[in-house]
N, C-alpha and C positions, 0 to 999 in steps of 0.2 A: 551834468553831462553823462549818456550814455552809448556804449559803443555796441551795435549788431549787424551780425550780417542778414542784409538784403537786400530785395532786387530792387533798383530803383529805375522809374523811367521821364526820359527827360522828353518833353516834344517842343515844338515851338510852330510857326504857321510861316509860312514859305510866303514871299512881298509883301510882308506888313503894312512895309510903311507906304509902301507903292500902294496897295488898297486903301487907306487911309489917306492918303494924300486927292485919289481919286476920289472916293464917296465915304466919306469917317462915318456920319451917322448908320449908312446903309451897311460898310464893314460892320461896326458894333455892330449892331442888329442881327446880322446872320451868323455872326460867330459867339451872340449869346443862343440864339434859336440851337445853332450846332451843341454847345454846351451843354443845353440844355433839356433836349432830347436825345442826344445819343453819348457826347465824353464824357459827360459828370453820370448819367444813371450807368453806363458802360465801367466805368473807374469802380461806382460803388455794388453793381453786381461781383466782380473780382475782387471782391476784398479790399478792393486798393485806399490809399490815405493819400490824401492831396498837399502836399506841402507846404507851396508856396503857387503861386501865379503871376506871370507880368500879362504884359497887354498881347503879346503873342505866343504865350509859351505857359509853361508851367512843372513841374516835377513831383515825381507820386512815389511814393514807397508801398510797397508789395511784399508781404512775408513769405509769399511761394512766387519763385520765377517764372511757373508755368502760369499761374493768375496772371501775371505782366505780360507774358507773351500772349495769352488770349486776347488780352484787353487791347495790346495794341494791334494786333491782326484784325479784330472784329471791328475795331474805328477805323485803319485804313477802307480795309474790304468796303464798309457801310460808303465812308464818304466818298468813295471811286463813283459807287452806285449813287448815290447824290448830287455829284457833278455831272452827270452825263448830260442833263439837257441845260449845261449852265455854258453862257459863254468862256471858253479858254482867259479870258482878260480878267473876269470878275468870279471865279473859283477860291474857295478859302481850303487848301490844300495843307497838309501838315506835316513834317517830319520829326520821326521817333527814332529813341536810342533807348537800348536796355542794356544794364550791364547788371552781375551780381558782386556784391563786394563787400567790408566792412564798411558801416556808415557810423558816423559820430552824429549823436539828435541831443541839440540845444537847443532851449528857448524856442522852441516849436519851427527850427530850423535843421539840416543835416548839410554836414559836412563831410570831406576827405574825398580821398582820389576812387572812391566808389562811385563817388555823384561825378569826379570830374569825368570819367573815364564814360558817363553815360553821356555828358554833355556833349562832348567830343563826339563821338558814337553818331549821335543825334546829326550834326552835322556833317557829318560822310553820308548818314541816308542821304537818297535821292525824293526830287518830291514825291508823297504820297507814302514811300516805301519807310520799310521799320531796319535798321540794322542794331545787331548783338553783339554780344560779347565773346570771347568762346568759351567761359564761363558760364556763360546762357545758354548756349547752342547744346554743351556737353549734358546741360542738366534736361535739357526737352526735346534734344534729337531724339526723334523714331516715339516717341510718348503723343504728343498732337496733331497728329495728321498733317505734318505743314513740311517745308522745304527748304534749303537752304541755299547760298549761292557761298563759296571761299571767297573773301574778300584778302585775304592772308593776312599778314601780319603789318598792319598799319603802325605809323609811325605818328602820332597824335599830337599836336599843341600840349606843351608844358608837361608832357610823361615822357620821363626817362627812358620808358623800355616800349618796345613798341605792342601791340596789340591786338590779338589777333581776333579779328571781324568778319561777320557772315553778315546775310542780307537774306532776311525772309521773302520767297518767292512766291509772291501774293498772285500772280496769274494761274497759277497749279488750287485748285480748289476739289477738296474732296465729300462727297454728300452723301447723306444715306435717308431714306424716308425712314420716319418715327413708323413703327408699330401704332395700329389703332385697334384697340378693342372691340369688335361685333357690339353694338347693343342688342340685348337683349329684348324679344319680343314683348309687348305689353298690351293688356284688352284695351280695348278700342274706349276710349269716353264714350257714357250714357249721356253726355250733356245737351240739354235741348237746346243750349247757346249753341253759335257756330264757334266751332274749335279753330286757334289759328295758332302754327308756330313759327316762326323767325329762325329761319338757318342765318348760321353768323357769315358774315360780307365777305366776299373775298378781297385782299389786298391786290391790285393790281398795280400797285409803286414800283414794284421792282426793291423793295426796301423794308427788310424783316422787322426795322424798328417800328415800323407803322403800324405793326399787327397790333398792338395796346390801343393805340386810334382807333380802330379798323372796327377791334373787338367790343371797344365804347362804344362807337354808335349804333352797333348793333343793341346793346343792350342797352341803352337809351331810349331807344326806338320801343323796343321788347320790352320796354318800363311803361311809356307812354301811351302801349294799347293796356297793358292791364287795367291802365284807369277808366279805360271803358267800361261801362258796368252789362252792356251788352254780348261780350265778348268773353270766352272762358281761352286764356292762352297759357297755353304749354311753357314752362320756363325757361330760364336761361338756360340751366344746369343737365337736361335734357337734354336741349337743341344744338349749345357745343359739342359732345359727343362725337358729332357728324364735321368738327371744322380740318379743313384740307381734305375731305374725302372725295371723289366723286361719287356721288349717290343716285339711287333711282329713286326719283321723289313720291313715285306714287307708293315702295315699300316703304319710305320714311314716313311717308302719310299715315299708312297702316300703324308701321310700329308707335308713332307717338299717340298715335286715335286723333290728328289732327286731317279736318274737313281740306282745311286752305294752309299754302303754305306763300311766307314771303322769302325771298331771296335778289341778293343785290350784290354788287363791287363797288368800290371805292377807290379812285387815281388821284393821287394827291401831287398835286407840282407844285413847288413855290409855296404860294400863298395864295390856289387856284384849288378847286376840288370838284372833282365829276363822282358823282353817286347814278348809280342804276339801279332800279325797284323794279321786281314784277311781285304781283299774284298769280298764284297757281290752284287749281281747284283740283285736288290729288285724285279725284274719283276719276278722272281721265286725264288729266297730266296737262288741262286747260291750259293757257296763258290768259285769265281772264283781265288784267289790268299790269301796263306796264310804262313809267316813266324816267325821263333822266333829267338829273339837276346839275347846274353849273354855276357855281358860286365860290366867290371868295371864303377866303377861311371864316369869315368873323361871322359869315351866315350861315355855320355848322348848325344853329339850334330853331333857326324856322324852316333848315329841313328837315327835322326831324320832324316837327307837327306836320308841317306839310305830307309826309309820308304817308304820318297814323291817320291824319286825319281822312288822306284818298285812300287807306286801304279800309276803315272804318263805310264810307261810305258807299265802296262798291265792292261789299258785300253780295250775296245772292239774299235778293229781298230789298236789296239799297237801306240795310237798317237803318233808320232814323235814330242818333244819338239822343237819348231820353234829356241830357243835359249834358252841356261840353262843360267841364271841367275847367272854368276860367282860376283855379287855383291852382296855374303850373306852377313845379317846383323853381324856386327860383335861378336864374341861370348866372354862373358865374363870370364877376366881369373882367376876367384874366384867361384867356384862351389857354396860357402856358400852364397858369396852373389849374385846368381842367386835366391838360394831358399829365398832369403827374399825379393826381387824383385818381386817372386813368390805368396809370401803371402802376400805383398804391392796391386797387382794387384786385389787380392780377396775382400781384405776388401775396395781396393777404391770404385770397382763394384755396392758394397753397396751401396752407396752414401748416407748414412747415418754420422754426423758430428762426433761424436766418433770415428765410423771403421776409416773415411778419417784420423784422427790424428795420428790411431795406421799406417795407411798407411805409411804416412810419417813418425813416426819414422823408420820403415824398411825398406824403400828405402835410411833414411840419413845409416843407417847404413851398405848396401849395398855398396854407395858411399864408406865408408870410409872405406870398405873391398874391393873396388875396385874402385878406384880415374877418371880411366880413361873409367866405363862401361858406354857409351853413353844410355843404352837403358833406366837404373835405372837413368840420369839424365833427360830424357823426360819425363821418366813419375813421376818423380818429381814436373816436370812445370802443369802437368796433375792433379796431387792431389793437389798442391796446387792453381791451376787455379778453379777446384771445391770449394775450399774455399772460395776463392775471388767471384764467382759466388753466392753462396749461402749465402755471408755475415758473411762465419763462421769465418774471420779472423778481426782484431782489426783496422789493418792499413791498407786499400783494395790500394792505392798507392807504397807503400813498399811491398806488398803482391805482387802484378802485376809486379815489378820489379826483384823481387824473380825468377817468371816464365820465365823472359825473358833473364834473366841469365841462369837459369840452359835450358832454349833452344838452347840458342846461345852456350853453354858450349855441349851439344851432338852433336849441328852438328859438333864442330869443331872433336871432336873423332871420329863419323861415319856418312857420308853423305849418306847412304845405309839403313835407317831407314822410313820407311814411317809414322812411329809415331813422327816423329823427324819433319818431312817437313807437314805431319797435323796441328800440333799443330803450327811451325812457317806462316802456311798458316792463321791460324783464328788468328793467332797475328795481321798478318798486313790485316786484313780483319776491327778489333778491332781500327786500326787506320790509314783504309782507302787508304791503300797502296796497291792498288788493280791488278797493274802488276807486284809485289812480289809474291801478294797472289796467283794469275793466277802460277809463275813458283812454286811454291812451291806445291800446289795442283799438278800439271800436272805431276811432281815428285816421288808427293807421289804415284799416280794411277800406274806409269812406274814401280816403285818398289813392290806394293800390287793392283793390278786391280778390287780386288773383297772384298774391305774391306768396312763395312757400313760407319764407321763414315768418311773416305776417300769419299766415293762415296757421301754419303749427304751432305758432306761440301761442292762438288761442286755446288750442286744443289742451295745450299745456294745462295754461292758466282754468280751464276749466276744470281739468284734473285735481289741479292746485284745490280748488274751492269747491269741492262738494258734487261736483256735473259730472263723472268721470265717464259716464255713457256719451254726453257732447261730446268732450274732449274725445274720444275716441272717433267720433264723427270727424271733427276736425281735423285730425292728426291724418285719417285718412282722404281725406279731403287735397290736404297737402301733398300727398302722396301721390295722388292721380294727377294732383295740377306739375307735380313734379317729377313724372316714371323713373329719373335718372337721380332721385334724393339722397341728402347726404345720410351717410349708415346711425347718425346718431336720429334721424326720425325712427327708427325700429326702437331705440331704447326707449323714447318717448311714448311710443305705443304700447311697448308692453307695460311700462308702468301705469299708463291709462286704464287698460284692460286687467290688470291687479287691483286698481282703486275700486275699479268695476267689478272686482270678486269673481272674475273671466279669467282665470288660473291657466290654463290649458289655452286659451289665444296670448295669454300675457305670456309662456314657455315659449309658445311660436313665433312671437314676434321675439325675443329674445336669442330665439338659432338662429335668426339672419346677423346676429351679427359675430365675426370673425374673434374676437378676443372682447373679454368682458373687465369691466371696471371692478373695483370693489364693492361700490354701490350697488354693481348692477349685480353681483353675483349674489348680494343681499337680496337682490327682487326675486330672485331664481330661486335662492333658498326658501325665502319665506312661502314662495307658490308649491314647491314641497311639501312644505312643512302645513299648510292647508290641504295641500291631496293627501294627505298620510304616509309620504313615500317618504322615511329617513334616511333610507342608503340614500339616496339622487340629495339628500338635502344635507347630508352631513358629508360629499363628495363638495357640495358648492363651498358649504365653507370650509371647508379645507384648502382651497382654491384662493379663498378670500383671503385667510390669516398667509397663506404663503403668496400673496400676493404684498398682504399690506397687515405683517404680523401686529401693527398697532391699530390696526382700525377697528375703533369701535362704533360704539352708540353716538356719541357728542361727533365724531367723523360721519357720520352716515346721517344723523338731521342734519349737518351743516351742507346738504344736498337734496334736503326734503322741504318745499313751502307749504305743509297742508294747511287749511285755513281751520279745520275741524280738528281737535284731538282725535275724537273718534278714529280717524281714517291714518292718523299716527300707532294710533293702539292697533289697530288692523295688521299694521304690517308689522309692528311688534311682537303680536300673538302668533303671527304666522314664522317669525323669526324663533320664537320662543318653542313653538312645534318644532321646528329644523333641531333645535338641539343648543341653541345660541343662548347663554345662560350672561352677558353681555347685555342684551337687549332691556331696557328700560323708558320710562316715556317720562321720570321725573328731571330729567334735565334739560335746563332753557324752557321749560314748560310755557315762559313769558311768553317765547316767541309764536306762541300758535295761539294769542286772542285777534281776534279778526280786527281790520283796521277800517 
């Protein structure tokens, strides 16, 4: 038994049993859909811990009261907006209580009059409305933008003393638009293909949890043309840049060097969905092709072909598809868990060590809504391959294993994934099994031709293996298919352009980027230490040991796959010019016989 203070919140659902007694199957149902797209991923954005749940209610503990208060302001706000087009009689409505206090936690249960006081709380709110404590109120008046109403001092069931209660004023709403960053200019694509890129959908729900939907289909959609092998498309990473903006499309035409562009909305009711598509030919701001689809939910995934396939087709030219692609990825047979799969994706993006955890909770729990969805276990190996990367996990051994399970576990469900054959490509890149790597890339490109992290990994891999003039092709390759890429393809490049004995491009691609690794300032030295410049190169390491006073040689291969000694000695020698009396090529020697 442990005793701490915090915030606990209690909620329960307003006519339970009157909904229940009306339609039980159809209640369950929408109060798990509620669950399970906006309270449980809402609880778990806040930090919060779910304690316990009956059939209408539930109670969470929150180590910050402000986390509580978010969480329950953004689940009222959300399901007001939810109910609107729902009739008064059949509404799944909810009232909340926060109070902060000492909690007693047993046996994965809490007790004392911290929990009772919220309970109580809970039942003063009015439907829909959240009421506090004034323990809560003292701790996040004037902090979160929100508002209060004095309830005074209530006199509560079973509490001695009475209590004094506010009522957050959910009709007072205050909003600021997000800052958006100008993208920056970029040359126009040489591509003889017709260029096309997919600005992301607007959400037209009235309902900000939707935007994870919203942002799927579009990059669904944006996945499905790549497979085109007639088609050179601008990627995701680009083309968000632009979402919530209003834009003039014939500049975004310009800046991305895209010919055509698509853009659409999405209104989601119910279990009802309206999608809107046009094409636009940006050389005059055409509307050359424009549809709308009206479909229940479970026919999310034949609109998406349906899209690629009419914007494929009217084309200027009417390209004829060389060969359709009958090896779609396969589609998961749990709509719920596509949408957490959905919301997995957004917050790995982040790459921030929080979001990546909340990722993977919602992709295990995709898994466990659907045992056999190949795509939710790649990118499993994906989140938690970031982990292992960035050291956010405990046991980076067990961790790596992890990855290589749940890879080998999606191809076996679907060999039709090119996230599935990327990701098994830089495994055995990771240990040097480098005519695996070769079929798995070549794989991946056959199934998505125009994907960045596909196309850079080869560039990679060629690097890896003796081509570092390819590699440098590819890398840039990836580059133009991606103008908005992530800052580690410059690292990529310069190391390319170093393999290539391109000193002076491998420097320039190394200033684009903002702060260096210890690895990378190894690349910078060594390129020094090949131009003959020791001041610039005994500045890098300097940089490097006060970065990472222990990194050496056995640290810096354990971030090199060259297939060739040679091209391990290269960077050696060049390390050895910088001044680096460290540098050697006799350890792990094993690891660089070709496999």
């Amino acid at each position: 038994m442990t005793q701490r203070l915090a915030a606990v919140l209690a909620a329960d659902m307003v006519g339970y049993s009157r909904l229940m007694q009306a339609d039980e199957a159809g209640t369950i149902a929408r109060l798990r859909t509620h669950r399970l797209e906006l309270v449980d991923p809402t609880i778990l954005e806040n930090r919060g811990h779910i304690i316990k749940t009956t059939g209408d209610g539930m109670l969470v503990e929150f180590s910050s009261v402000v986390d509580a208060v978010q969480c329950a302001v953004k689940i009222q706000t959300i399901m007001k907006r939810r109910n609107r087009d729902v009739a008064q009689d059949q509404r799944i409505e909810f009232r909340i209580g926060i109070n902060l206090g000492d909690i007693v936690f047993e046996e994965g249960d809490i007790f004392g009059d911290g929990v009772n006081i919220a309970a109580r709380l809970e039942q003063l709110a009015g439907t829909g409305q959240v009421c506090v404590s004034g323990a809560v109120h003292d701790q996040v008046s004037g902090r979160l933008g929100v508002f209060f109403q004095d309830l005074g001092e209530q006199h509560l069931k079973n509490m001695k003393r009475p209590v004094q209660a506010y009522q957050v004023k959910l009709d007072i709403q205050q909003a600021s638009d997000p800052l958006h960053e100008e993208p920056q200019p970029i040359a126009t694509s040489s591509a003889i293909k017709p260029t096309i890129a997919v600005l992301p959908f607007d959400n037209l729900s009235g309902d900000p949890e939707q935007e994870f939907f919203v942002d799927g289909l579009t990059e669904d959609i944006l996945t499905e043309l790549s497979r085109r092998h007639e088609l050179f498309v601008i990627s995701r990473n680009s083309t968000f840049v632009y979402k919530g903006q209003a834009v003039n499309l014939r500049d975004v035409g310009e800046k991305l060097g895209a010919q055509y562009l698509v853009e659409g909305s999405v209104r989601k009711s119910g279990q009802r969905l309206r999608v809107t598509v046009q094409l636009i030919d940006t050389a005059n701001d055409a509307h050359i092709w424009a549809e709308k689809y009206d479909r229940t939910l479970d026919d999310i995934f034949a609109i998406q072909d349906e899209i690629t396939a009419a914007i494929v087709a009217t084309l200027p030219g009417r390209i004829e598809a060389l060969q359709q692609d009958q090896a779609a990825r396969k589609k998961p047979g749990s709509l719920a868990a596509y949408e957490c799969m959905l919301m997995a994706k957004v917050l790995h993006h982040r790459s921030c060590q929080e979001d990546n955890a909340k990722a993977l909770d919602l992709v295990n729990r995709a898994i466990a809504l659907d045992p056999e969805y190949a795509h939710a276990h790649v990118w499993r190996a994906c989140i938690l391959a970031q982990g292992w990367g960035y050291g956010w996990c405990e046991d980076k051994d067990a961790t790596f294993a992890l990855v290589q399970e749940s890879s080998q576990r999606a191809a076996q469900f679907d060999d039709n994934d090119a996230d599935i054959h990327r990701v098994l490509a830089a495994i055995d890149i990771m240990h040097h099994k480098f005519t695996r790597s070769l079929y798995h890339q070549e794989r991946a490109l056959e199934l998505n031709p125009n994907y960045d992290l596909v196309v850079v990994q080869m560039g990679e891999l060629y690097t890896w293996t003796g081509s570092a003039a390819k590699g440098v092709e590819w890398i840039t390759k990836a580059m133009r298919l991606n103008p908005h890429h992530p800052l580690r393809f410059w690292s990529h490049l310069g190391k390319a352009h170093f393999t290539n004995k391109d000193y002076r491009a491998a420097l320039a691609a190394f200033d684009h980027l903002p702060t260096l690794d210890a690895a990378q300032h190894a690349f910078v030295a060594a390129c020094h230490g090949w131009l003959s410049d020791p001041q610039s190169a005994a500045t890098q390491l300097e940089q490097l040991l006060e970065l990472d006073p222990n990194f050496g040689m056995e640290e810096l291969q354990a971030t090199l796959h060259y297939q060739d000694e040679a091209d391990l000695e290269h960077i050696c020698t060049g390390l050895q010019k910088a001044g680096w009396k460290e540098c050697t090529t006799s350890q792990n020697s094993d690891q660089l016989q070709p496999t």
